[in-house]
N, C-alpha and C positions, 0 to 999 in steps of 0.2 A: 160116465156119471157114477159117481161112488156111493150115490143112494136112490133108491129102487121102491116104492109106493105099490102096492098089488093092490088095487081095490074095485066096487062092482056098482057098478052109474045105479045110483039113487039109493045107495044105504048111506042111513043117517053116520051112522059109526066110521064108515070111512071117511064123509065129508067132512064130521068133525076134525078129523085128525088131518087131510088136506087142506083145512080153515085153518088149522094152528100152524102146519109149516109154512104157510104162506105168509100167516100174519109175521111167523119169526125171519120171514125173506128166506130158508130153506132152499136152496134148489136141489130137488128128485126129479125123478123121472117116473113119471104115472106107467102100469103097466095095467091097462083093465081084464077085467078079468070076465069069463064065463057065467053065466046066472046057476047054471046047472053044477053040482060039486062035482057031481063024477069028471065033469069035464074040465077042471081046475089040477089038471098034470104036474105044470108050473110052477105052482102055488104048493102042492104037496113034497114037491123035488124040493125046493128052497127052504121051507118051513117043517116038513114032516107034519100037515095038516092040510087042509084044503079050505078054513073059512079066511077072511078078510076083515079089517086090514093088517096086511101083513109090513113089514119097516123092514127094510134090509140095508143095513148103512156098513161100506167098507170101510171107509175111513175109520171105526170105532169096531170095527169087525162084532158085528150083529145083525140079528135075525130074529126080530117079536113079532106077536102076534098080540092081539087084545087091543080095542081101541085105546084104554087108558091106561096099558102099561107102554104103549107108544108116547101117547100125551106125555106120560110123567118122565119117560127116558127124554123126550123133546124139551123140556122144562128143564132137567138139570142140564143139559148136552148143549142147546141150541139158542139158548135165552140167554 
């Protein structure tokens, strides 16, 4: 899968941005995360941070973080 979703079951910020690639037919791949930071290894290795959500898309070779700087890369990229 060439894109990769990081996010943590019941934050509003991730769902919104899993609501918009769904609405754009998007296919990622969810990767959930830990509720605890310390325990977000994965998330830090990838991003050089540890919050959510995180957007990792090969195809466009990128790595963001921030609900709505994902939104708006998903709106020029995917729409």
């Amino acid at each position: 899968m060439s894109r990769t979703l990081y996010q943590l079951d019941g934050c509003p910020y991730c769902e919104k941005v899993a609501d918009r690639l769904d609405e754009l037919d998007v296919e990622y791949e969810s990767i959930w995360v830990d509720a605890l930071h310390s325990d977000r290894d994965e998330v830090k290795r990838v991003s050089g941070q540890r919050g959510v959500p995180v957007l990792v898309d090969d195809e466009y070779g990128v790595t963001m973080a921030e609900s709505e700087r994902i939104l708006e890369f998903a709106e020029q990229t995917y729409a």
